[in-house]
PARO-965306 format. One line per 8 residues: number of its first residue (from 1); their letters; for each residue x, y, z of N, C-alpha, C, O. Coordinates in steps of 0.1 Angstrom, whole numbers, padded with zeros to 4 digits. Layout:
BEGIN
NUM = a = X,Y,Z,X,Y,Z,X,Y,Z,X,Y,Z | ...
//
This chain:
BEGIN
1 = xxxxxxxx = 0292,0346,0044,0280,0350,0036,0268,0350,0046,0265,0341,0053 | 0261,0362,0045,0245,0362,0053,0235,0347,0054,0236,0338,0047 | 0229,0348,0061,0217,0342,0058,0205,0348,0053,0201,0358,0059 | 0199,0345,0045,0188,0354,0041,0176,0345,0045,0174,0333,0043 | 0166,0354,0052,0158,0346,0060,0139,0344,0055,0131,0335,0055 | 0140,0362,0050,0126,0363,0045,0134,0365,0027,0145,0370,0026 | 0126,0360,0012,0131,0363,0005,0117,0362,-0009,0111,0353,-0015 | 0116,0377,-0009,0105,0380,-0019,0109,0383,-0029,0119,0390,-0029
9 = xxxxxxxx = 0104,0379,-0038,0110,0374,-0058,0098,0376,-0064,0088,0369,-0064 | 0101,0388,-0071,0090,0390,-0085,0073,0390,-0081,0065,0386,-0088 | 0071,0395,-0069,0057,0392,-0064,0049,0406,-0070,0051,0419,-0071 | 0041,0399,-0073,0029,0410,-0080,0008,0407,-0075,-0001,0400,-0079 | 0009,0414,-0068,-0006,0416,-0063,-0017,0421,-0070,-0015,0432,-0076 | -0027,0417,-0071,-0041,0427,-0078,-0052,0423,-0066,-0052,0412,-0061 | -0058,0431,-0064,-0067,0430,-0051,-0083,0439,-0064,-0081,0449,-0071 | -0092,0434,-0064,-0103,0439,-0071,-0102,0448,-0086,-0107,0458,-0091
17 = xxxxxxxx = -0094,0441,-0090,-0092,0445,-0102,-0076,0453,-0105,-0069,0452,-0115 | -0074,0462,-0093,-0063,0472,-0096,-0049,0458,-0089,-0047,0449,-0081 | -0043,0467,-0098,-0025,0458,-0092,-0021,0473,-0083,-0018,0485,-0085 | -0021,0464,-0071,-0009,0462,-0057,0003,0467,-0056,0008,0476,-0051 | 0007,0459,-0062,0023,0452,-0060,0028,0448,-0073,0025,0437,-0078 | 0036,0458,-0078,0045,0451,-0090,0060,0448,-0088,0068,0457,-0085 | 0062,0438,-0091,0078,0429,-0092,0083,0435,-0080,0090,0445,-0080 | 0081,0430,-0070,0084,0433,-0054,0094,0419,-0050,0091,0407,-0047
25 = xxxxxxxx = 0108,0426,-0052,0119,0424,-0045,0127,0425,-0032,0135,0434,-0030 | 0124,0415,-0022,0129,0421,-0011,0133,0411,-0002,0125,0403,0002 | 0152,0409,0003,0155,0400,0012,0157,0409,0023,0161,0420,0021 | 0152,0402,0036,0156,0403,0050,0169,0391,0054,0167,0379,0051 | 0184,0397,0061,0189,0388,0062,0188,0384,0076,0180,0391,0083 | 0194,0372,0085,0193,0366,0097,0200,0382,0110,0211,0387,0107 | 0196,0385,0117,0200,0391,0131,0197,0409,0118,0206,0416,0119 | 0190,0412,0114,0188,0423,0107,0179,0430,0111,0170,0423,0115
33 = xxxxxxxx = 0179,0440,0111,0166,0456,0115,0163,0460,0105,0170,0469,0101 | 0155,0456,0097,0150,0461,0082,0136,0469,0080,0125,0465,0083 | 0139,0483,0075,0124,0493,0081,0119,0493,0063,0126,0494,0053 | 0107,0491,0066,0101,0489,0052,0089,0507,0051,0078,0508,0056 | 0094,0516,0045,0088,0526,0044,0082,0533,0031,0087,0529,0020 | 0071,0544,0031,0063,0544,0021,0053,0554,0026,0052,0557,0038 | 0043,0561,0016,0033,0567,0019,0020,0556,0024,0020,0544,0023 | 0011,0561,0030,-0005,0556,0027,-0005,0550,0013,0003,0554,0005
41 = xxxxxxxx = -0015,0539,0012,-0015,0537,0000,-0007,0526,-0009,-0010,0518,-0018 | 0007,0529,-0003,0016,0522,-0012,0018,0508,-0009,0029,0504,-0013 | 0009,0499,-0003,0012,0488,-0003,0016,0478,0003,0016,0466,0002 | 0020,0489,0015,0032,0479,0027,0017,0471,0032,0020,0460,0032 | 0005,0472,0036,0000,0460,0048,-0006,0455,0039,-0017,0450,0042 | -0002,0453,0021,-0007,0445,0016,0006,0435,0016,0004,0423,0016 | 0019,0441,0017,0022,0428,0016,0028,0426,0029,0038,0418,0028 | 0027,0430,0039,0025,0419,0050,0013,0414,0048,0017,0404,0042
49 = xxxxxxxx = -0001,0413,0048,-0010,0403,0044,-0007,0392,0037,-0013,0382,0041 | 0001,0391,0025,0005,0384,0017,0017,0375,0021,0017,0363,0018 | 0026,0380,0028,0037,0373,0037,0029,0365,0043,0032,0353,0042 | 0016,0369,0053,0011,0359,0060,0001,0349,0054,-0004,0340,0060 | -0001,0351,0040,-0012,0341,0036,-0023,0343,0037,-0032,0334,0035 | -0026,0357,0041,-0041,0359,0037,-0044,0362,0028,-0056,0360,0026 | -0037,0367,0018,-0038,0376,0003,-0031,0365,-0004,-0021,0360,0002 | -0037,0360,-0019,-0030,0351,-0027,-0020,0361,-0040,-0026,0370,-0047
57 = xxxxxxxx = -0010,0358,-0042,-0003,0369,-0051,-0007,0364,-0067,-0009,0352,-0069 | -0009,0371,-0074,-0007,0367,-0087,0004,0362,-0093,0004,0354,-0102 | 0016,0368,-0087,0029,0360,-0094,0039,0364,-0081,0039,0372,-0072 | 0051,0350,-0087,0063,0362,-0075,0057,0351,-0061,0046,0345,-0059 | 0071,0349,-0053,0074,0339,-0042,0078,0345,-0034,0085,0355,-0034 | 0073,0337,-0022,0080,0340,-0007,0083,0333,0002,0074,0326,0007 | 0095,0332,0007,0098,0322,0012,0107,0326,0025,0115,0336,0026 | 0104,0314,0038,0109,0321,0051,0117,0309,0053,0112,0299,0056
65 = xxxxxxxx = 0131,0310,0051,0143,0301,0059,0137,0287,0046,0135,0276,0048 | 0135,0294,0034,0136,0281,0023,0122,0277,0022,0119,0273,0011 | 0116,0277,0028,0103,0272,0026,0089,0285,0022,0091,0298,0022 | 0080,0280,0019,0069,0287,0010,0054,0285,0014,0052,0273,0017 | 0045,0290,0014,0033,0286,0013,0029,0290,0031,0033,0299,0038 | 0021,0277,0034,0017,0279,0046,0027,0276,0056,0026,0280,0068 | 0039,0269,0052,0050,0266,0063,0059,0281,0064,0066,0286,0074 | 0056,0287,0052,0064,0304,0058,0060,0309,0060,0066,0319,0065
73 = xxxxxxxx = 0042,0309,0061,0034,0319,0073,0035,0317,0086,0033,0326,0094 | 0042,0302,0089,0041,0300,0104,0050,0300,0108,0050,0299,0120 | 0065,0301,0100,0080,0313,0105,0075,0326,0108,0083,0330,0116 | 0066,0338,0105,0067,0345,0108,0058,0347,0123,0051,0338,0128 | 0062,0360,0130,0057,0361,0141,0049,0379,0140,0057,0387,0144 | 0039,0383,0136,0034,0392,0132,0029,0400,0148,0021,0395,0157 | 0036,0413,0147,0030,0422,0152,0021,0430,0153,0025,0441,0148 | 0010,0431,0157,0002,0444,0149,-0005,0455,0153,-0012,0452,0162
81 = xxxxxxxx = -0005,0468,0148,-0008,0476,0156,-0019,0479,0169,-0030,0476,0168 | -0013,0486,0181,-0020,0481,0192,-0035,0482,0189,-0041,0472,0193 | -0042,0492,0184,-0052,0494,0182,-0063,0486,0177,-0075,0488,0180 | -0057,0472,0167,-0064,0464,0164,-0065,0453,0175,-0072,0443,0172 | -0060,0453,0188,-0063,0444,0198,-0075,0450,0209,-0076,0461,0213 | -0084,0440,0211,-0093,0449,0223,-0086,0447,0236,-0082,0436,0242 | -0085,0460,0240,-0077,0455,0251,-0087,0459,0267,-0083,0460,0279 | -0099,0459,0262,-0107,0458,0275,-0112,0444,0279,-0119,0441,0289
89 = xxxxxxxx = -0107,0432,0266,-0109,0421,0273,-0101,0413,0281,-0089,0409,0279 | -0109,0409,0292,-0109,0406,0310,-0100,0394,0306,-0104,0382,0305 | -0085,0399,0303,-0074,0383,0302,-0063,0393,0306,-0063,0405,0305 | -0054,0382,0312,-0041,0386,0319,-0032,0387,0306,-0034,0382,0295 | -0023,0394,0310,-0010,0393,0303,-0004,0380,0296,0000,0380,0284 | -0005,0368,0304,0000,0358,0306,-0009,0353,0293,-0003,0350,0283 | -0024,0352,0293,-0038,0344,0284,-0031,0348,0269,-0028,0341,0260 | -0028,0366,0271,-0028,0374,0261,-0017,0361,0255,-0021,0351,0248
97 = xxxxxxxx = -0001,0362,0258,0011,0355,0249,0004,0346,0244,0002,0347,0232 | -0002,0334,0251,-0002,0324,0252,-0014,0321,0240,-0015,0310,0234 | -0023,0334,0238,-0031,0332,0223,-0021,0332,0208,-0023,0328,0197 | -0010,0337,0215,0001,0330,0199,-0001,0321,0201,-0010,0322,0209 | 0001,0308,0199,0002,0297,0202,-0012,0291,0197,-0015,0279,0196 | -0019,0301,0194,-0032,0291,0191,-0036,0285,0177,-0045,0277,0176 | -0028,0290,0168,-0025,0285,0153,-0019,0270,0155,-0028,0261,0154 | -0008,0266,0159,-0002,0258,0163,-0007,0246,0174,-0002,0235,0172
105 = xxxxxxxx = -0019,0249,0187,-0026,0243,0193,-0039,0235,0191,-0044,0225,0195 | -0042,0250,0178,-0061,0244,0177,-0070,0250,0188,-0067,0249,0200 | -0081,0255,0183,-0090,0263,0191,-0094,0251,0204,-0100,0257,0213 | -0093,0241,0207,-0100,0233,0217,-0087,0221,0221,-0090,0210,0223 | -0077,0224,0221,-0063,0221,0233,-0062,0230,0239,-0065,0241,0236 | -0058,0227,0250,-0051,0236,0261,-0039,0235,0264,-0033,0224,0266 | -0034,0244,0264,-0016,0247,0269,-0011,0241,0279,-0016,0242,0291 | 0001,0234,0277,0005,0227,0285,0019,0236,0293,0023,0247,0291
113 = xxxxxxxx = 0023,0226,0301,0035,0233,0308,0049,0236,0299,0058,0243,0303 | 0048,0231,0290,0059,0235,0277,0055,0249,0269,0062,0258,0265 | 0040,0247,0268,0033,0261,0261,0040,0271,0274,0051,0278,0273 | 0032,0271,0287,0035,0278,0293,0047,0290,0300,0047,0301,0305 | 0058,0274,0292,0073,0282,0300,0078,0290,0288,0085,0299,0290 | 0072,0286,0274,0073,0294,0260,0067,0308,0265,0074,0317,0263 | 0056,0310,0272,0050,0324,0273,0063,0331,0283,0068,0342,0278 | 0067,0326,0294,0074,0331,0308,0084,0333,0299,0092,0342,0301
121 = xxxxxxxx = 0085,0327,0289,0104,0330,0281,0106,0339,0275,0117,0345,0276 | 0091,0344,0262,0093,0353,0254,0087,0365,0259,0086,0375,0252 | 0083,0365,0274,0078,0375,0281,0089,0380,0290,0089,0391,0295 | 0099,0373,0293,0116,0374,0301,0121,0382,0292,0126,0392,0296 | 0123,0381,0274,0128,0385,0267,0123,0403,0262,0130,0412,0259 | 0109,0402,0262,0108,0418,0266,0107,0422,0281,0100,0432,0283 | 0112,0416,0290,0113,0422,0304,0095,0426,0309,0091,0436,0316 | 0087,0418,0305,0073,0414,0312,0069,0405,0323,0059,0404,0330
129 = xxxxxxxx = 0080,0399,0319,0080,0384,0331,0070,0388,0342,0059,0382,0344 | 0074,0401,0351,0064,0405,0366,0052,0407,0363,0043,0405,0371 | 0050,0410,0351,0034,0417,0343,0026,0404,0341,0015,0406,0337 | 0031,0391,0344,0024,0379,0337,0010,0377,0340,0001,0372,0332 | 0007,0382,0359,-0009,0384,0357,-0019,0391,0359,-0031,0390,0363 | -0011,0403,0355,-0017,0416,0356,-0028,0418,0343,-0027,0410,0333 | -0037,0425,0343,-0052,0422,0334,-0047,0431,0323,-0042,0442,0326 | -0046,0428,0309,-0042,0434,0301,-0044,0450,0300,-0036,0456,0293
137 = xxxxxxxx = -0058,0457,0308,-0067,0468,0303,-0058,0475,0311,-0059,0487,0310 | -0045,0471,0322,-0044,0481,0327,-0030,0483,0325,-0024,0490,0333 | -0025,0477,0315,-0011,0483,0306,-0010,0499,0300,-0017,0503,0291 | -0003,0504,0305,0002,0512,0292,0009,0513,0283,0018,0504,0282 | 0009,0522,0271,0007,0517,0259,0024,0510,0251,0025,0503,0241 | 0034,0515,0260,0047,0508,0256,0045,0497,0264,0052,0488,0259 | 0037,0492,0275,0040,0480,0283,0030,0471,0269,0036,0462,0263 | 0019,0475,0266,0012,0468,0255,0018,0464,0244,0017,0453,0239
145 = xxxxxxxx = 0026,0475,0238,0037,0471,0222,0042,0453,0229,0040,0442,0224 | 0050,0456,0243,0055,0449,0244,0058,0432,0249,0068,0425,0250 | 0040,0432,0252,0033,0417,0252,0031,0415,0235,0033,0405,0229 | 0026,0424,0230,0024,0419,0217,0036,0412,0210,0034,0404,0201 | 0048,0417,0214,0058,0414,0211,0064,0399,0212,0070,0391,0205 | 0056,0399,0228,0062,0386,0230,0051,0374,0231,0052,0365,0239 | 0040,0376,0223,0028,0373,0219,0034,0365,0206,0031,0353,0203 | 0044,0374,0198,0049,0370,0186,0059,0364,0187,0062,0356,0177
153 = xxxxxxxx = 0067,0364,0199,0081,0356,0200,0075,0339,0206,0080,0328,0204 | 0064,0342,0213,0062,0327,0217,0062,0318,0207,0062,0306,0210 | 0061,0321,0197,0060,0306,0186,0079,0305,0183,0082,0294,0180 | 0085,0312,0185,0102,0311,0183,0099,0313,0166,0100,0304,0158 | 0096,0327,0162,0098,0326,0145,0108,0329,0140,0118,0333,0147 | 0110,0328,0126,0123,0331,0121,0125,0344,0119,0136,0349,0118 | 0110,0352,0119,0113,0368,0119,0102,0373,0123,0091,0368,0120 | 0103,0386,0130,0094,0392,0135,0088,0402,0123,0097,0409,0118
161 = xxxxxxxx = 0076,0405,0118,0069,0413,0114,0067,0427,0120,0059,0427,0110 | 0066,0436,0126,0061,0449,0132,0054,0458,0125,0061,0464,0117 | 0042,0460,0125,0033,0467,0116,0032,0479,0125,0028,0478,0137 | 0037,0495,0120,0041,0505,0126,0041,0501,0145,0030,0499,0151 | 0049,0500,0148,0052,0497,0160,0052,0511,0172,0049,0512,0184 | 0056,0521,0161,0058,0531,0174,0045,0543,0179,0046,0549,0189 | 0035,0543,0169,0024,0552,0167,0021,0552,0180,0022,0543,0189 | 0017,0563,0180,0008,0562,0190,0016,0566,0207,0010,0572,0216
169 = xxxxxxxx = 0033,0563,0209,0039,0564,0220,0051,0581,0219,0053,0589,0210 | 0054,0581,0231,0059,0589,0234,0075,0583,0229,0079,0572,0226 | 0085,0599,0230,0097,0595,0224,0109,0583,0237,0117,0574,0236 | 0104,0590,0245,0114,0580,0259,0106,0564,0260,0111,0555,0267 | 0095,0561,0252,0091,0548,0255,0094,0541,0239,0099,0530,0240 | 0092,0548,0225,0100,0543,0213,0118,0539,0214,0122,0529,0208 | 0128,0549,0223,0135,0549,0228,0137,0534,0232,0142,0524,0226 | 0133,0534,0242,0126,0516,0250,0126,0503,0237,0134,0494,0234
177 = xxxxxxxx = 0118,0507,0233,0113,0495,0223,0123,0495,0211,0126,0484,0206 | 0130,0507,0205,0144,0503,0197,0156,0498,0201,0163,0493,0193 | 0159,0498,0220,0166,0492,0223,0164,0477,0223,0173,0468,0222 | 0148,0477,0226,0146,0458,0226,0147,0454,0214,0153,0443,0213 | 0142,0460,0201,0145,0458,0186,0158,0453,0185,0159,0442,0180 | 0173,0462,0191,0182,0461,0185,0189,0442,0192,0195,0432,0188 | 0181,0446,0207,0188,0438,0212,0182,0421,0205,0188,0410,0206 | 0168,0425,0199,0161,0410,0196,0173,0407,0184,0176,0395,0183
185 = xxxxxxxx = 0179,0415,0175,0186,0416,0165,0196,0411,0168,0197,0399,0164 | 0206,0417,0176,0217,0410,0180,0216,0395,0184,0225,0387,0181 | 0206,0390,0191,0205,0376,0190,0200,0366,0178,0200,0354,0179 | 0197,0373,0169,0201,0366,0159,0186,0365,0151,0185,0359,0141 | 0172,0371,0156,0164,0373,0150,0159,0384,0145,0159,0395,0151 | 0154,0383,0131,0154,0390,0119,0139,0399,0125,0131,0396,0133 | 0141,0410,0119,0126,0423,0123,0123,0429,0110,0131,0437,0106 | 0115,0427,0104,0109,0437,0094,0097,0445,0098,0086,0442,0102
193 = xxxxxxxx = 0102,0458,0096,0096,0469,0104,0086,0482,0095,0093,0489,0087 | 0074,0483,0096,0068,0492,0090,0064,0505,0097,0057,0505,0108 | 0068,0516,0091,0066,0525,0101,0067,0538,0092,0074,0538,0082 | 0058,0552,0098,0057,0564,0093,0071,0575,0099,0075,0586,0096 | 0075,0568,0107,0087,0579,0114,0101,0581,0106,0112,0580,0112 | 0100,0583,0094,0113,0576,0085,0125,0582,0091,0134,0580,0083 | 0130,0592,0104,0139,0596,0107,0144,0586,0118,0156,0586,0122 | 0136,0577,0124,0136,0570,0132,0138,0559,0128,0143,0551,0136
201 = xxxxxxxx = 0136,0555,0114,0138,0547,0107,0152,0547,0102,0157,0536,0102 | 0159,0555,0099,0170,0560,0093,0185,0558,0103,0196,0554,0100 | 0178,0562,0115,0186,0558,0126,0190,0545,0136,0199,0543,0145 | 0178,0538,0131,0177,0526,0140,0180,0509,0133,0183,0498,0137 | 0177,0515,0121,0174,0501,0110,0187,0499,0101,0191,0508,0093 | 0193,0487,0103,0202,0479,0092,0201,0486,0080,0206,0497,0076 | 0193,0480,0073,0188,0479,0058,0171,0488,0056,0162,0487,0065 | 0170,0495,0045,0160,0504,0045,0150,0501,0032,0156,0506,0024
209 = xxxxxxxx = 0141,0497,0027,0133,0495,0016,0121,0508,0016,0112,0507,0024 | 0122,0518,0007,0113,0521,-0001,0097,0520,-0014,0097,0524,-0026 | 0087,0515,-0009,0078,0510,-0009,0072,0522,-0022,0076,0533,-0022 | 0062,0517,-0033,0056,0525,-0037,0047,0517,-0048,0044,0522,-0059 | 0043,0508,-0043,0039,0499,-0057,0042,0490,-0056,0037,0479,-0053 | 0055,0494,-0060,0069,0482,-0058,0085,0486,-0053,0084,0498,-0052 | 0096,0483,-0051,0103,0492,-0043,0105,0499,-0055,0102,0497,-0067 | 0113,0509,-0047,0113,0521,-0054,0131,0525,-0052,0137,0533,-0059
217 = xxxxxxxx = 0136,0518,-0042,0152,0518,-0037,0151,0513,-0025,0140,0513,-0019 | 0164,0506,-0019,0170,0499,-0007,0184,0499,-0008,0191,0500,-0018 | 0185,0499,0003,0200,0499,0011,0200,0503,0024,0189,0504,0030 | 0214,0507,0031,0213,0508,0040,0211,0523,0041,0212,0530,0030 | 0205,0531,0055,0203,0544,0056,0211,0556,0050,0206,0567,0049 | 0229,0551,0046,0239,0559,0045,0235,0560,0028,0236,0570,0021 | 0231,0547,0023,0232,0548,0009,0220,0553,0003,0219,0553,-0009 | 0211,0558,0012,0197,0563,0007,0199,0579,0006,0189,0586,0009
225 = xxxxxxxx = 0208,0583,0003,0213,0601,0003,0204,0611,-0007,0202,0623,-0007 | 0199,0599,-0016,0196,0610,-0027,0183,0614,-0025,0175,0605,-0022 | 0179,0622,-0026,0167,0634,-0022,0155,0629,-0036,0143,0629,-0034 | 0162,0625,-0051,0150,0623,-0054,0142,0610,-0053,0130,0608,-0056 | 0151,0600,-0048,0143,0590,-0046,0131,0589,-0035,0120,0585,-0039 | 0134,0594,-0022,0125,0600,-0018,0114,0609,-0023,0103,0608,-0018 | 0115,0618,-0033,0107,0627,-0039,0098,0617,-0048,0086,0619,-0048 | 0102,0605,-0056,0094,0597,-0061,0084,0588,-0055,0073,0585,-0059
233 = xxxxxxxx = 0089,0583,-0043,0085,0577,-0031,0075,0580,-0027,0065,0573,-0027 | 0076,0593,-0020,0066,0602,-0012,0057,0611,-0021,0047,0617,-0016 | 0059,0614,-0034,0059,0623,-0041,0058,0635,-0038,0047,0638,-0040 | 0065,0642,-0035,0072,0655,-0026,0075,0664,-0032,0073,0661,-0044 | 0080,0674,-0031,0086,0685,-0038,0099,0687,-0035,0101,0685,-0023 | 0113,0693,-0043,0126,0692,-0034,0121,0705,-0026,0132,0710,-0022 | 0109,0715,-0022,0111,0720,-0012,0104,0716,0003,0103,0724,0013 | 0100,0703,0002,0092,0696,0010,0102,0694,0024,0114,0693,0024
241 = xxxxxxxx = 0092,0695,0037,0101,0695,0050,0103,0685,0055,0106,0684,0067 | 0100,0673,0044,0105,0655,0050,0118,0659,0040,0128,0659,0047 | 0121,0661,0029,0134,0662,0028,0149,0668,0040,0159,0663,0046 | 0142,0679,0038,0149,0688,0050,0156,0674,0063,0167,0670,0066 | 0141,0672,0068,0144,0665,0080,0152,0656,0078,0162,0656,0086 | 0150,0644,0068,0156,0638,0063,0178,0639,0062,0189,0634,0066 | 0174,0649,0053,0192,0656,0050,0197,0657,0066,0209,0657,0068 | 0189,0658,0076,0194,0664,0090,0199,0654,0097,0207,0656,0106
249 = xxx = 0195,0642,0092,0199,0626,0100,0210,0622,0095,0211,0621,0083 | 0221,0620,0105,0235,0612,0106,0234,0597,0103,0228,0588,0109 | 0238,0596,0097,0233,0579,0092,0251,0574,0092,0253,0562,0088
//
């Protein structure tokens, strides 16, 4: 039997009056690729916000490897899109990881040589190790996904978060970063993945969740065949050319 690692039950959001998120169901199991997909709108970075404890839910649980509250915000390891990092500020690669760790340290400790060899480790595991003190501004933009990455692995979480991961890059560097996905998977840590590329999604990801409020359908890529669930999803037309594209992927 799986492990189930992240496990959301009956969660329902209201943010200024309007409801979010209704009866939102959703396990991630242990070593899984799980792409969580949806229009604008529908909800997904509300509830990663809510995974992480910035948003309080109205009803409905979450819980990472058994536990709840503030101890399952700090199993997760959140990625987030490059754009929300400044990356013209004057810190190495190395400063960059090593700001994971600051939840955990306290704004006024300093990192010790155990912090340290945590950064060299989860920076070995996206193959950044040489980058360690190179000035962040002068990354490009797959070398950037990929400190962020290991920005998130330094704490050792129980699952990675990825808030659209691929925006923004070319296809031979997405390429790159689904191989490090798969490979972070096969060792045994869990990925919940948000992203607009749903063909990319289709091809790369275990398990698939459909977002709209609340899900709308899940399974794996093979079992997602039917054209109108997507049509309710996306709200589309059956002569719409995300169908099309869609029907085109070998799953």
């Amino acid at each position: 039997m799986s492990e189930v690692v992240l496990d959301i039950r009956d969660l329902k959001v209201v943010l200024s009056g309007r409801q979010i998120l209704t009866d939102v169901n959703l396990q991630v199991e242990k070593g899984q690729l799980f792409g969580l997909l949806g229009p604008n709108g529908a909800g997904k970075t509300t509830l990663l916000r809510t995974m992480m404890g910035l948003i309080k839910p109205v009803a409905g649980t979450i819980s990472v490897q058994g536990q709840s509250g503030a101890k399952a915000a700090d199993l997760l390891g959140y990625v987030p899109q490059r754009q929300d990092v400044a990356w013209d500020f004057p810190i190495s690669v190395a400063q960059l990881v090593v700001s994971g760790l600051t939840r955990r340290l306290g704004y006024f400790r300093h990192p010790r040589l155990p912090h340290w060899q945590a950064v060299y480790q989860a920076l070995e595991r996206v193959q950044m190790r040489e980058f360690a003190d190179r000035p962040i501004q002068e990354l490009s933009g797959g070398q950037r996904q990929r400190i962020l990455i290991a920005r998130a692995l330094v704490t050792d979480p129980a699952i990675l978060v990825l808030d659209e991961p691929f925006t923004g890059l070319d296809m031979p560097t997405q390429e790159l970063l689904t191989l490090l996905f798969q490979k972070l998977a096969s060792e045994g840590t869990s990925l919940l993945m948000t992203t607009h590329d749903l063909t990319h999604a289709l091809v790369t990801c275990d398990q698939v969740a459909l977002l709209r409020g609340q899900i709308t359908a899940t399974g794996t890529p093979a079992q997602l065949k039917d054209p109108q669930v997507w049509m309710d999803t996306f709200q589309v037309s059956e002569k719409s050319p995300l169908l099309a594209q869609l029907g085109a992927v070998k799953c």
